[in-house]
KEKOLFI-765305 format. One line per 4 residues: their letters; for each residue x, y, z of N, C-alpha, C, O. Coordinates in nm, 4 decimals, always signed. Layout:
A> X Y Z X Y Z X Y Z X Y Z | ...
This chain:
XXXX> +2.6377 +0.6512 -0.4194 +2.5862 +0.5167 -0.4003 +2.4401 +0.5139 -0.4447 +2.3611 +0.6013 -0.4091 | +2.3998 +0.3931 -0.5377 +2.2635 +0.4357 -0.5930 +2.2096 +0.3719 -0.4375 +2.2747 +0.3098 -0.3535 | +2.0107 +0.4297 -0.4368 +1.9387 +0.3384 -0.3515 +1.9084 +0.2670 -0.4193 +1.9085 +0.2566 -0.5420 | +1.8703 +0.1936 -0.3158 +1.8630 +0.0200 -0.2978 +1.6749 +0.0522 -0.3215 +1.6115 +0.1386 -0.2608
XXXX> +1.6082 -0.0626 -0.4445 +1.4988 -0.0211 -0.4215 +1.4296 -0.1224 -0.3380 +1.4797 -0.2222 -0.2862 | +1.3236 -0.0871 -0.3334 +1.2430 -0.1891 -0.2370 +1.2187 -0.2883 -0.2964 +1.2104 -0.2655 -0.4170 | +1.1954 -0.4375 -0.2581 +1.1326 -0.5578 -0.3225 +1.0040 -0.5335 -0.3712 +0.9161 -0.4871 -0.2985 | +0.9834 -0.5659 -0.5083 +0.8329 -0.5610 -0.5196 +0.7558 -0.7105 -0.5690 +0.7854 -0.8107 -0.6341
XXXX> +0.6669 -0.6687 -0.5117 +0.5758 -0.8045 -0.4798 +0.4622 -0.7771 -0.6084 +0.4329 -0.6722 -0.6658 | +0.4003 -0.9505 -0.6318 +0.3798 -0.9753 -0.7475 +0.2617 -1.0608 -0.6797 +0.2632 -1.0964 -0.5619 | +0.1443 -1.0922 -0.7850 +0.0619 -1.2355 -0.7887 +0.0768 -1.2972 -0.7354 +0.0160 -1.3086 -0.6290 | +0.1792 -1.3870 -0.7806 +0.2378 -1.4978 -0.6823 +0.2569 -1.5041 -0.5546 +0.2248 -1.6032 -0.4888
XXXX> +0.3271 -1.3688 -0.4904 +0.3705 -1.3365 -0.3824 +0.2451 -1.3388 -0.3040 +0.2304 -1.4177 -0.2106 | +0.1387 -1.2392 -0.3460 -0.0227 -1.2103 -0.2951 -0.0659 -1.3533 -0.2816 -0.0950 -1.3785 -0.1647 | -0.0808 -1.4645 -0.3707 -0.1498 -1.5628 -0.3301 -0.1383 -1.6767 -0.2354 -0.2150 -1.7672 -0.2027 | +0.0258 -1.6309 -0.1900 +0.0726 -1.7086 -0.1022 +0.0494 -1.6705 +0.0687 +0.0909 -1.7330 +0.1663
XXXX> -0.0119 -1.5764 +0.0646 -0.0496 -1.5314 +0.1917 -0.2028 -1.6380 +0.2328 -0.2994 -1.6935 +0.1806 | -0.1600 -1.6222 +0.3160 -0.3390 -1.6846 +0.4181 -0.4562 -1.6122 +0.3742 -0.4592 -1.4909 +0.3538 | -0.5879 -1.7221 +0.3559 -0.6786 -1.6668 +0.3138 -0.7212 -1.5842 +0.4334 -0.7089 -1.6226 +0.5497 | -0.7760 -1.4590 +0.3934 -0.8207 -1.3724 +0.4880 -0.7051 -1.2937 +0.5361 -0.7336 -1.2157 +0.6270
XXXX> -0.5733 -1.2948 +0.4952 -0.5143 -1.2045 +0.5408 -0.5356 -1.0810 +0.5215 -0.6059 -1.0640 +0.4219 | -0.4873 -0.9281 +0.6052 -0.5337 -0.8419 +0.5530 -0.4645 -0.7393 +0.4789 -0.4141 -0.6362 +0.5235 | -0.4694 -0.7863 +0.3443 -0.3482 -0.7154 +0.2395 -0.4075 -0.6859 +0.0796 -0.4495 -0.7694 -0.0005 | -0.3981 -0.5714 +0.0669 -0.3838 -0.5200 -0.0806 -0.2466 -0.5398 -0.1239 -0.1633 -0.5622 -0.0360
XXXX> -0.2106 -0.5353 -0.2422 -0.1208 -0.5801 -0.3379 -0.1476 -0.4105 -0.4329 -0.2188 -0.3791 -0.5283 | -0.0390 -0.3271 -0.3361 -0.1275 -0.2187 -0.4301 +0.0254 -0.1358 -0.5070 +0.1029 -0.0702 -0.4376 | +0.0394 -0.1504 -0.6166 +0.1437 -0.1246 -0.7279 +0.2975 -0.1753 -0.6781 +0.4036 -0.1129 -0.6763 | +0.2635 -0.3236 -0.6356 +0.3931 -0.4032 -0.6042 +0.3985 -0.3945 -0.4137 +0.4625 -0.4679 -0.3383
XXXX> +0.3233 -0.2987 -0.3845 +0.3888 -0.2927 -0.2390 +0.2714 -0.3953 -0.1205 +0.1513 -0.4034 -0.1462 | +0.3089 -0.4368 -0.0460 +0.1774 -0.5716 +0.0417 +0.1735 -0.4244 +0.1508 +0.2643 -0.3731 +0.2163 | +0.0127 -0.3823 +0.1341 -0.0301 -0.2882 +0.2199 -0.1427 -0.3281 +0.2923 -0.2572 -0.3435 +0.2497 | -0.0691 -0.3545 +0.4876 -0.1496 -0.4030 +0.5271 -0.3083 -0.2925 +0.5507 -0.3107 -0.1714 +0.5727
XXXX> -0.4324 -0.3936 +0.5350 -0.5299 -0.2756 +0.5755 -0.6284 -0.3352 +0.6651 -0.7141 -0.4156 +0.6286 | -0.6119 -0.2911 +0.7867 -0.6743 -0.3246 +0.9203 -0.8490 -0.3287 +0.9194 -0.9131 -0.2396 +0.8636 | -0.8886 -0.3988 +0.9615 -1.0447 -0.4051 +0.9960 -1.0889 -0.2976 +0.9944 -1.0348 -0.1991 +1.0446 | -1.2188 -0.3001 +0.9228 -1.2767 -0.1151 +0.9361 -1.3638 -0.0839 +1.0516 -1.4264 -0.1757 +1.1046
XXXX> -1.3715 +0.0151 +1.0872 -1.4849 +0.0606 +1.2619 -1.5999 +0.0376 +1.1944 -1.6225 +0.0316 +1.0736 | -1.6686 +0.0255 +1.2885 -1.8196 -0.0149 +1.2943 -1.8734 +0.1149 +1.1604 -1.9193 +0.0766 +1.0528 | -1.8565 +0.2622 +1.1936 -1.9516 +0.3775 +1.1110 -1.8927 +0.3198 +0.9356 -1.9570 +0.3416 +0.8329 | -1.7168 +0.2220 +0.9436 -1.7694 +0.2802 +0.8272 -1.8115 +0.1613 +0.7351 -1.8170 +0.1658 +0.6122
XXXX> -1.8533 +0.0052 +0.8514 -1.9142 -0.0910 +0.8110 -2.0790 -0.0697 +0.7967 -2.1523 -0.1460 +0.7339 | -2.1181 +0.0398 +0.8618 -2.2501 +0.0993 +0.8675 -2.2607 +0.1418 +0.7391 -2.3585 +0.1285 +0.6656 | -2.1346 +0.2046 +0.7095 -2.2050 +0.3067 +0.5464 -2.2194 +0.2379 +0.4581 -2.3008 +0.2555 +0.3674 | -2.1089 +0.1072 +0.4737 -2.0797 -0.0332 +0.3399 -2.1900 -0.0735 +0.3488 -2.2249 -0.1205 +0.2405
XXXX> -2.2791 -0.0810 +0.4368 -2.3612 -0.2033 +0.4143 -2.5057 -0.0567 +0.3955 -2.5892 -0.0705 +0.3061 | -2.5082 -0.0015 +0.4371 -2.6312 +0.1110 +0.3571 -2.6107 +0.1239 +0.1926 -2.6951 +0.1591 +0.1102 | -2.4796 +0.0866 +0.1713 -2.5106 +0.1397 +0.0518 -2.4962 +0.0015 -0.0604 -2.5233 +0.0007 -0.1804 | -2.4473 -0.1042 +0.0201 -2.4421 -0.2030 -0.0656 -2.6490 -0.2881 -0.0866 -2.7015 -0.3454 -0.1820
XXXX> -2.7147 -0.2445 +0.0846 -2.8112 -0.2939 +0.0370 -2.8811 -0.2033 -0.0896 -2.9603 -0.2422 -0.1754 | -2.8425 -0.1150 -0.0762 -2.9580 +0.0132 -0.1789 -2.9217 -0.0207 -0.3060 -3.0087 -0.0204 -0.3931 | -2.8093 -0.0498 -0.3326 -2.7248 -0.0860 -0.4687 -2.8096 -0.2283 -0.5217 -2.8976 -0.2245 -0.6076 | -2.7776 -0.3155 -0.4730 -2.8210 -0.4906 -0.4400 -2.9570 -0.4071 -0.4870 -2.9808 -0.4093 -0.6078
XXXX> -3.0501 -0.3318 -0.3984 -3.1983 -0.3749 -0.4330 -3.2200 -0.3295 -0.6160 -3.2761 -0.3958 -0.7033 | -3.1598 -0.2092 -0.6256 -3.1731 -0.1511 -0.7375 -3.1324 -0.2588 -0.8823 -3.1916 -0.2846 -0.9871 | -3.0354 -0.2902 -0.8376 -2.9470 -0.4220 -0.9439 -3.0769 -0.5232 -0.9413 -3.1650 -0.5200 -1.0271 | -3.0750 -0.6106 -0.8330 -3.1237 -0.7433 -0.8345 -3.2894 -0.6882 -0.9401 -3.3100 -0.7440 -1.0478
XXXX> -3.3636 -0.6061 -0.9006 -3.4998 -0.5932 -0.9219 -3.4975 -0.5319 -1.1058 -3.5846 -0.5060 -1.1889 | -3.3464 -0.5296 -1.1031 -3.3225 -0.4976 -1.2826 -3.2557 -0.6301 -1.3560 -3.2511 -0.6607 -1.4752 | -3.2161 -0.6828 -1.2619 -3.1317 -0.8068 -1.3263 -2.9853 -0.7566 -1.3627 -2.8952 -0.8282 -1.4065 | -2.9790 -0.6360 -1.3396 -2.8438 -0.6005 -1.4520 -2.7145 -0.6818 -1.4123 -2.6525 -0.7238 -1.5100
XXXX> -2.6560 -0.7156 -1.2767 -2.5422 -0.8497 -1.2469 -2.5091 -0.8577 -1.1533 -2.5728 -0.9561 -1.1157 | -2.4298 -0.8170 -1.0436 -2.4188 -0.8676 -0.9444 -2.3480 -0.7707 -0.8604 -2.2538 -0.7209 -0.9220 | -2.3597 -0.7317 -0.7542 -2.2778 -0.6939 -0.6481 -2.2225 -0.7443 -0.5754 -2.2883 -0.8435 -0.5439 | -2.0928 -0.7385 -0.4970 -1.9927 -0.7730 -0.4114 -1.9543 -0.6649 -0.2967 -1.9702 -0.5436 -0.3103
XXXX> -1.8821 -0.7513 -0.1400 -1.8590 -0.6179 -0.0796 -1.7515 -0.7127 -0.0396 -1.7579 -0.8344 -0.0571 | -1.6574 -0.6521 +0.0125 -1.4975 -0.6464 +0.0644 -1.5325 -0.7441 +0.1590 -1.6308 -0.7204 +0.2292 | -1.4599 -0.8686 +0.1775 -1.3143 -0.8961 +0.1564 -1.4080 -0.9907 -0.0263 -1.4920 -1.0796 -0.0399 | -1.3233 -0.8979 -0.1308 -1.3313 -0.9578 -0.2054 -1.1870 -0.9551 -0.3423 -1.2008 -0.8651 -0.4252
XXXX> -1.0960 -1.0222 -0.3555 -1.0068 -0.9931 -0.4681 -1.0307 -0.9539 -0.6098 -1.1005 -1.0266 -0.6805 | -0.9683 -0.8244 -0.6654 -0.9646 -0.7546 -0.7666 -0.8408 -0.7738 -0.7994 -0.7459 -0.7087 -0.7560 | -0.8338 -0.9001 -0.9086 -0.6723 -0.8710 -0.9789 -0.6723 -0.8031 -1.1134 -0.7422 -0.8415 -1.2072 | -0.5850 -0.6936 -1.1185 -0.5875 -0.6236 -1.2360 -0.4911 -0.6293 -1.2772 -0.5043 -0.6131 -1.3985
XXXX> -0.3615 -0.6476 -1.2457 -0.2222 -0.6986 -1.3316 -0.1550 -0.7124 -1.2363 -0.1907 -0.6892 -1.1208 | -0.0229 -0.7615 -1.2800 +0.0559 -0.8998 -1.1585 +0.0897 -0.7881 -1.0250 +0.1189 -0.8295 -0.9128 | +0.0797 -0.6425 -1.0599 +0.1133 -0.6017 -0.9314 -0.0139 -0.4925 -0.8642 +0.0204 -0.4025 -0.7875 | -0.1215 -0.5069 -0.8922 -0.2537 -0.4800 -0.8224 -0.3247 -0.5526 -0.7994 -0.3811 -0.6050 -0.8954
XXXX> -0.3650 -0.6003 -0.6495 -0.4873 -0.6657 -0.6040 -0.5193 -0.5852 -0.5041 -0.4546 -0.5339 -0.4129 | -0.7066 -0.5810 -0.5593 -0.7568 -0.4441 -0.4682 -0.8498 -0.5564 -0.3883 -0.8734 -0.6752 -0.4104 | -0.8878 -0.4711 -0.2936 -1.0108 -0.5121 -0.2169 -1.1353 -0.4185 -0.1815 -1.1836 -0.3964 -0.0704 | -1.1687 -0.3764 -0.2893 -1.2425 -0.2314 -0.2681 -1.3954 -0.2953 -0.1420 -1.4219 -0.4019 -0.0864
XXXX> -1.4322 -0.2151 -0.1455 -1.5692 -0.1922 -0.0567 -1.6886 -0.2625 -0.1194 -1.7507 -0.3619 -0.0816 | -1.7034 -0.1863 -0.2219 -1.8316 -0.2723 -0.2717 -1.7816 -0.2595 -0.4249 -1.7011 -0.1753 -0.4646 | -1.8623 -0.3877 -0.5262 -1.8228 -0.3635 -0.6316 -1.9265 -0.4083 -0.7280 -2.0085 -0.4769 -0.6669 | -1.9594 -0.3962 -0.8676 -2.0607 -0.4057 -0.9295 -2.0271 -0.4523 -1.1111 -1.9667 -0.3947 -1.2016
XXXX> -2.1000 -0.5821 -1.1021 -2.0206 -0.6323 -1.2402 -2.1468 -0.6599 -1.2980 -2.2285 -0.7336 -1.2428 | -2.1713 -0.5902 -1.4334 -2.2694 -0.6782 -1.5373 -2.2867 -0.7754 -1.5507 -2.1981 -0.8582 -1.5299 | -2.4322 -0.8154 -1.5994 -2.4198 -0.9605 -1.5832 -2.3382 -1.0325 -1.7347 -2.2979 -1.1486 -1.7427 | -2.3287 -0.9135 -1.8578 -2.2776 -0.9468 -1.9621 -2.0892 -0.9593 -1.9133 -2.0007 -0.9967 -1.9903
XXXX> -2.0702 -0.9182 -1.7738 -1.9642 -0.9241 -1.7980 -1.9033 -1.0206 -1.6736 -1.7895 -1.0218 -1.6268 | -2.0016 -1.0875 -1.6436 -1.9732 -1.2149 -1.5387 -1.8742 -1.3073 -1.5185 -1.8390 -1.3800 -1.4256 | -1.8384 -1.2843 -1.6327 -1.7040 -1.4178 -1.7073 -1.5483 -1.3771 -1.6084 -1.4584 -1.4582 -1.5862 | -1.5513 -1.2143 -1.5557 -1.4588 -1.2266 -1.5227 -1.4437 -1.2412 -1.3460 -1.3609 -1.1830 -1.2760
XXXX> -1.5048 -1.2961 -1.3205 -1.5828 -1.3703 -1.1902 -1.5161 -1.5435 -1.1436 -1.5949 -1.6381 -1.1439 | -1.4232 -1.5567 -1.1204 -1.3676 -1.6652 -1.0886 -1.3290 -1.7081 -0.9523 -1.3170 -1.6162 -0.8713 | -1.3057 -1.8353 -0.9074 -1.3543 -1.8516 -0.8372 -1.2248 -1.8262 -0.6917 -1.2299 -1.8822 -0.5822 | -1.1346 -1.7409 -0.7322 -1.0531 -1.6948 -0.6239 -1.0305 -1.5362 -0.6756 -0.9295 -1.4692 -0.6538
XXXX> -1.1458 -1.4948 -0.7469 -1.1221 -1.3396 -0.7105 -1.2331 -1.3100 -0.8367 -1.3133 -1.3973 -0.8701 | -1.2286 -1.1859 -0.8981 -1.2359 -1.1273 -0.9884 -1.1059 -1.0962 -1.0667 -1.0069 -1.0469 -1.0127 | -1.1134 -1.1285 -1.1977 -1.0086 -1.0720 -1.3121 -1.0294 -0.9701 -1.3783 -1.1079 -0.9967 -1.4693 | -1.0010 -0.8744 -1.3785 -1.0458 -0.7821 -1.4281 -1.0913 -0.6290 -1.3712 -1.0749 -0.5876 -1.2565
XXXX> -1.1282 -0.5862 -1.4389 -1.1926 -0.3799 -1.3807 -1.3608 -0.4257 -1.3475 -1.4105 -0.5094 -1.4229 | -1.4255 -0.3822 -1.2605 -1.5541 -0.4165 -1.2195 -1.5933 -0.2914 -1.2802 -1.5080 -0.2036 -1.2936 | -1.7272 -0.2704 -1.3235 -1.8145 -0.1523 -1.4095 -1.8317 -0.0666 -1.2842 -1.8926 +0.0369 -1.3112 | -1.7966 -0.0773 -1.1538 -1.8683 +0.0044 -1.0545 -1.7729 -0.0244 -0.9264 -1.7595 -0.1408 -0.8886
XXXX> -1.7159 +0.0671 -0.8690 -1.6413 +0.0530 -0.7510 -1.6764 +0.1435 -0.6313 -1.7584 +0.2347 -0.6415 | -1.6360 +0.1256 -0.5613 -1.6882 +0.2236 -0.4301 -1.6046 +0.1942 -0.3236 -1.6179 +0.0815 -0.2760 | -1.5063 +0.2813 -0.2654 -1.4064 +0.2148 -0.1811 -1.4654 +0.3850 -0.0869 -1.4998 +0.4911 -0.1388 | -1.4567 +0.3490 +0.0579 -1.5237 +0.4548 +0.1662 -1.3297 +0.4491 +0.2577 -1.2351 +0.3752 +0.2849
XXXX> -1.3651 +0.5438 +0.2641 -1.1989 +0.5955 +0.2644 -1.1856 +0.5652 +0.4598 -1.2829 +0.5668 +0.5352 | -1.0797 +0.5470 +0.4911 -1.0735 +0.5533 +0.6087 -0.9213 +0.5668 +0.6712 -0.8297 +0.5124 +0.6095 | -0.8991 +0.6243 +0.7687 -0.7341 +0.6808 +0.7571 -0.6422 +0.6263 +0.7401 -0.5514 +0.6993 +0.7004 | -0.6101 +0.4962 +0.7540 -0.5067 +0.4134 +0.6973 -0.5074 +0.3640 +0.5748 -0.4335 +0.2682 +0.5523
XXXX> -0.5982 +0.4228 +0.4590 -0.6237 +0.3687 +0.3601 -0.6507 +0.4939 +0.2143 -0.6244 +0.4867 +0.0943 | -0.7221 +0.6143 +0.3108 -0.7442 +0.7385 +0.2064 -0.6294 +0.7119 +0.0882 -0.6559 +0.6847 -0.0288 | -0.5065 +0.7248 +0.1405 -0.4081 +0.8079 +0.0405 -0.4134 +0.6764 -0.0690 -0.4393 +0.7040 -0.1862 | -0.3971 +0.5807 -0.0440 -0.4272 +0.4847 -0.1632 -0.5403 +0.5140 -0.2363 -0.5291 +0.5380 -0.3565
XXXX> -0.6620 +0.5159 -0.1741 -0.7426 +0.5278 -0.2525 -0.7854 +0.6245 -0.3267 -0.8493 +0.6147 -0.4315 | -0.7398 +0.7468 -0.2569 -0.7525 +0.9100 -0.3954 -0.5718 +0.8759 -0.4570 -0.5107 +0.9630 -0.5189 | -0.5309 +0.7850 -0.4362 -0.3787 +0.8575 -0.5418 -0.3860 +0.7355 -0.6131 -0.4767 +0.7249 -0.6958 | -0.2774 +0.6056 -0.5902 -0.2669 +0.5095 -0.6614 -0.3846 +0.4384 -0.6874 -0.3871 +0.3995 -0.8041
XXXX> -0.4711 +0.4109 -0.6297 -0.5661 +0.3463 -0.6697 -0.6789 +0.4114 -0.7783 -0.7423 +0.3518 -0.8653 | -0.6806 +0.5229 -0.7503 -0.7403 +0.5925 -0.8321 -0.7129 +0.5689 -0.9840 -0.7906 +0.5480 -1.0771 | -0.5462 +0.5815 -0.9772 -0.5050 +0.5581 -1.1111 -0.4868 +0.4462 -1.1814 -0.5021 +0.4271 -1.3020 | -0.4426 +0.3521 -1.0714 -0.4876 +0.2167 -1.1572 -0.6654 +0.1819 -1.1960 -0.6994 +0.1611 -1.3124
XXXX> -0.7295 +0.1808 -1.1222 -0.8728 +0.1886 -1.1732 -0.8880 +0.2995 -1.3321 -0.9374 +0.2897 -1.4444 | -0.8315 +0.3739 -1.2727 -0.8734 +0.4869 -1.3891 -0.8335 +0.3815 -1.5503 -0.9099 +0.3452 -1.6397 | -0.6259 +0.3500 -1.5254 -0.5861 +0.3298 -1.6220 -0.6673 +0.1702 -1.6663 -0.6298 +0.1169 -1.7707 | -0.7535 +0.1162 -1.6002 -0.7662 -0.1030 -1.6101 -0.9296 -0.0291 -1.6862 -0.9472 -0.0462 -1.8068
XXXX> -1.0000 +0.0221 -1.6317 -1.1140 +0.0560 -1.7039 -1.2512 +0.0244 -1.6428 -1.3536 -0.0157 -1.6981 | -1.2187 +0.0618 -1.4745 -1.3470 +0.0916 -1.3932 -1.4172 +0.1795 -1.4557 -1.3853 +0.2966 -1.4761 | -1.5344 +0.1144 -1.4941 -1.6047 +0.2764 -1.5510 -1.6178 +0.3418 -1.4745 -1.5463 +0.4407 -1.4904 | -1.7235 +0.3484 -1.3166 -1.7402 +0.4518 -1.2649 -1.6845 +0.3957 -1.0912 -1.6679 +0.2862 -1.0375
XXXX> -1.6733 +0.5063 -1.0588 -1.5116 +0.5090 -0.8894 -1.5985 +0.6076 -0.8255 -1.6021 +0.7273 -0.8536 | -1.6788 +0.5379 -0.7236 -1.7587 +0.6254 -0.5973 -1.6521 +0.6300 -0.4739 -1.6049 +0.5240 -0.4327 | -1.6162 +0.7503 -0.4176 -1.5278 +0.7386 -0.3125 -1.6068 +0.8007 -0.1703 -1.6070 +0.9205 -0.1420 | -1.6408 +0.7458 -0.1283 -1.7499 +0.7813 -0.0003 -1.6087 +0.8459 +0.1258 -1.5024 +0.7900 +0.1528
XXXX> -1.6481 +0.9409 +0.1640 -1.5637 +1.0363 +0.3012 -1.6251 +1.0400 +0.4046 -1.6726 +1.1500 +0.4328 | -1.6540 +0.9023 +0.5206 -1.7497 +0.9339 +0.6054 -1.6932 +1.0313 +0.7246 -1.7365 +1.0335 +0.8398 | -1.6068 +1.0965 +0.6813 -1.5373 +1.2046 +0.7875 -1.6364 +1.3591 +0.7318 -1.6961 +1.4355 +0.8077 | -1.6280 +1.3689 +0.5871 -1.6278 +1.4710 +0.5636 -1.8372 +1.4750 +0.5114 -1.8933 +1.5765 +0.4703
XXXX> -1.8937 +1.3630 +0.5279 -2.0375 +1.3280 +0.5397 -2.0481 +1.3396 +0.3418 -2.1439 +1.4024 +0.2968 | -1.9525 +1.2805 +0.2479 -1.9800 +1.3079 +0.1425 -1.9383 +1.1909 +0.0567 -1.8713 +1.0951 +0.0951 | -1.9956 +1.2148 -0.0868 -1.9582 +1.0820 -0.2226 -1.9052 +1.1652 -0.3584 -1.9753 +1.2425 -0.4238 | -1.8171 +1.1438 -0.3755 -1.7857 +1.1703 -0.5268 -1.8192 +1.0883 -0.6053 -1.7972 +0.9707 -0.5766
XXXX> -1.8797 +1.1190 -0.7232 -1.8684 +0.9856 -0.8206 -1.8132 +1.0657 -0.9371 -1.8486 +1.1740 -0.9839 | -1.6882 +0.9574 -0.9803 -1.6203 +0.9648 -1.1119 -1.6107 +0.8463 -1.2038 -1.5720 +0.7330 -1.1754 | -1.6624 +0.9032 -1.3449 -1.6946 +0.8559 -1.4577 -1.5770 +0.8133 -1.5512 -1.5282 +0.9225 -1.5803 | -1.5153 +0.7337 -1.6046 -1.4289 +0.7074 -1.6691 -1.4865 +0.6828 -1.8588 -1.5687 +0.6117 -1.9166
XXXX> -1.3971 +0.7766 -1.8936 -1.3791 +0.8149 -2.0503 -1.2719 +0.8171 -2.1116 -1.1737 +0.8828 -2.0773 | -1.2809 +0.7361 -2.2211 -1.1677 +0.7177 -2.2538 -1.0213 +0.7756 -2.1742 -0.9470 +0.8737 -2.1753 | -1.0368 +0.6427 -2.1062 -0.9215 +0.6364 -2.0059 -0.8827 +0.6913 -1.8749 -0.7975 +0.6566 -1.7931 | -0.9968 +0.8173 -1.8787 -0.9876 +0.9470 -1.7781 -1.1180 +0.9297 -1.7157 -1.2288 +0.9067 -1.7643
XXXX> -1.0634 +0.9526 -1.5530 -1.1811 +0.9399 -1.4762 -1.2253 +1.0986 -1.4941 -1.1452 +1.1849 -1.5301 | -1.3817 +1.1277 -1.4597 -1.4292 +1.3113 -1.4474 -1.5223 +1.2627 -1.3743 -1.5851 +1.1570 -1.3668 | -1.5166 +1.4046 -1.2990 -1.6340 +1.3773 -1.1446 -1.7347 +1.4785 -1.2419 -1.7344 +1.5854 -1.3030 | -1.8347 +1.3402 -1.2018 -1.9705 +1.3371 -1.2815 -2.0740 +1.4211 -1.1511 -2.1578 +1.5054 -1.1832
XXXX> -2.0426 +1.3692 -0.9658 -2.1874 +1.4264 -0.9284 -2.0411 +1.4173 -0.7762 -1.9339 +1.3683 -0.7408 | -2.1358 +1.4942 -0.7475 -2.0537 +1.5289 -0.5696 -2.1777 +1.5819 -0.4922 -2.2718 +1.6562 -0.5200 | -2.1338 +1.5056 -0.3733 -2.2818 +1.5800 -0.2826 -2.1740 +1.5190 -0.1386 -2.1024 +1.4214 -0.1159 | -2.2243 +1.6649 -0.0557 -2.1618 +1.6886 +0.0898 -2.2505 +1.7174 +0.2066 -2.3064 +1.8260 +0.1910
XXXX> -2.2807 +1.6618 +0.3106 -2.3558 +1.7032 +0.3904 -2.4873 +1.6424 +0.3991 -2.5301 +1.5654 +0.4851 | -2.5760 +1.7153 +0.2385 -2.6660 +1.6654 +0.2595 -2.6719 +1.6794 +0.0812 -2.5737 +1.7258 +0.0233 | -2.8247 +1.6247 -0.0162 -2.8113 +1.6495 -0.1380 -2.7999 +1.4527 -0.1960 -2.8125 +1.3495 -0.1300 | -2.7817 +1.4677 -0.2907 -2.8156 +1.2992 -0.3466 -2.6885 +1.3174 -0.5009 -2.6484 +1.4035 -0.5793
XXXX> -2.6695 +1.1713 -0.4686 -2.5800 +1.1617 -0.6305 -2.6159 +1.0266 -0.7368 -2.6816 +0.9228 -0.7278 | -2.5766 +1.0581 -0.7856 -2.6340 +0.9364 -0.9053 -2.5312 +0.9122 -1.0069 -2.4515 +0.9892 -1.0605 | -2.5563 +0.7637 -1.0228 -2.5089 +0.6996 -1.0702 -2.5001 +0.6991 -1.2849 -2.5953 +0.7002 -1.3629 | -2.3790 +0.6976 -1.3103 -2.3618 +0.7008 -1.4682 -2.3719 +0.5024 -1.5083 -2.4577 +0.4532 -1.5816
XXXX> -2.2723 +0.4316 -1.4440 -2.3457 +0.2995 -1.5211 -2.4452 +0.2600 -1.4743 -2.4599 +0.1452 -1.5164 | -2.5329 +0.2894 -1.4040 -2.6585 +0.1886 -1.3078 -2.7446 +0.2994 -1.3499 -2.7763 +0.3818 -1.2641 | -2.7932 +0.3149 -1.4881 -2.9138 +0.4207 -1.5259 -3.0507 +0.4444 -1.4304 -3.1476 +0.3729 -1.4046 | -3.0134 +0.5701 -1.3937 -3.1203 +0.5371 -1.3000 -3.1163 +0.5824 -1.1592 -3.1862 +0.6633 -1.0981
XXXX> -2.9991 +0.4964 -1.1179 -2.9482 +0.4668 -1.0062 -2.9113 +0.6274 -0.9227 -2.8162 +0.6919 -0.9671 | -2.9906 +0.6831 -0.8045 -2.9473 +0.7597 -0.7026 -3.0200 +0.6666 -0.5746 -3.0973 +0.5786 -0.5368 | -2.8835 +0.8103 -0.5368 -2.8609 +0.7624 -0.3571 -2.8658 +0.8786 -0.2691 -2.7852 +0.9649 -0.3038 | -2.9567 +0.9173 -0.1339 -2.9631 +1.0298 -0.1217 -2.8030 +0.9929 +0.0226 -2.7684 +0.8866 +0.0742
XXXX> -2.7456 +1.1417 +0.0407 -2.6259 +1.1083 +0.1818 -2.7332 +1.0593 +0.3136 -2.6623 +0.9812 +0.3770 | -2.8638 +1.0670 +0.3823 -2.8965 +1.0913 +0.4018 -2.9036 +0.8998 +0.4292 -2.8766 +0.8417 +0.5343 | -2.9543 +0.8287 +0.2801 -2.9601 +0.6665 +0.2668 -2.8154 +0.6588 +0.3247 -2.8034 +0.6214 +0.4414 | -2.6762 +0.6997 +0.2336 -2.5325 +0.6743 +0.2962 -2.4825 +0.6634 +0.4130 -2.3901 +0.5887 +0.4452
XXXX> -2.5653 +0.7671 +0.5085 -2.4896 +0.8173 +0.6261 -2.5468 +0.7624 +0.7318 -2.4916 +0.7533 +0.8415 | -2.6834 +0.7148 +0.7001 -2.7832 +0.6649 +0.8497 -2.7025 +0.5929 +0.9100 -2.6048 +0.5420 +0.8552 | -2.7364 +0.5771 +1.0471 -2.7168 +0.4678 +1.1106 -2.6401 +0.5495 +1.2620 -2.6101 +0.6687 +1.2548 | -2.6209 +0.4876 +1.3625 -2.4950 +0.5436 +1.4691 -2.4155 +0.5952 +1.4606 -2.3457 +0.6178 +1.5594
């Protein structure tokens, strides 16, 4: 007897939910993802202001932080953490999501959510053309950042504990764990 596969869900399906519901659209499947704890709304917002100051005082385009829609084809809609779009590339900025791969992602992993974000998500970002995929571990006090080249993400800088990483599209751009991790 063959299995029976699962229904898979599409665009359409995603937009018919309530605004604010809490759902990724992540390779056809509606994955609910629960409110994040306070440490790791602490780290989002350490690192979205440090990001924001660095951007805004360059002009280079704009930052975003979660709850925000990433549609990348009819069966991925992400909601990453924080996200970072040129200003040359603003256009794909509309006004019920983003269309498109953002130049800069950063999703901070948290247990109902890790395995998406190091497996499938990884790879759809990799394959749509995030250039660079920061994955913050506030369990393990650390940031990877991976660089995307032709087509392939490569971990460009890793820092654990303690130590600083920097950024490949935001020239320039470091962050020490130290800025990441403050707070309670």
């Amino acid at each position: 007897m063959p299995a029976l596969k699962e229904k898979s869900h599409n665009i359409k399906d995603y937009k018919l939910l309530p605004e604010g519901a809490p759902y990724q659209l992540i390779e056809g499947e509606l994955v609910m993802t629960p409110a994040p704890n306070p440490r790791h709304q602490i780290i989002s917002a350490n690192l979205f202001k440090t990001i924001t100051k660095y951007v805004d005082e360059r002009k280079e385009g704009i930052v975003l932080y979660s709850p925000i829609d990433i549609y990348l084809d009819n069966e991925n809609v992400y909601q990453p953490d924080i996200v970072f779009i040129q200003k040359q590339r603003q256009e794909i900025i509309k006004d019920d999501g983003i269309y498109g791969a953002p130049d800069l992602v950063v999703e901070i992993l948290s247990p109902s959510t890790a395995y998406y974000d190091l497996r499938k998500k990884f790879r759809v970002y990799e394959k749509y053309g995030v250039r660079e995929y920061w994955i913050v571990d506030p369990e393990m006090g650390s940031v990877e950042v991976y660089f995307n080249e032709k087509g392939r993400f490569t971990l460009t800088g890793k820092a654990e504990g303690k130590g600083e990483v920097e950024s490949t599209v935001l020239k320039g751009f470091k962050v020490t764990l130290n800025e990441v991790f403050s707070g309670p």
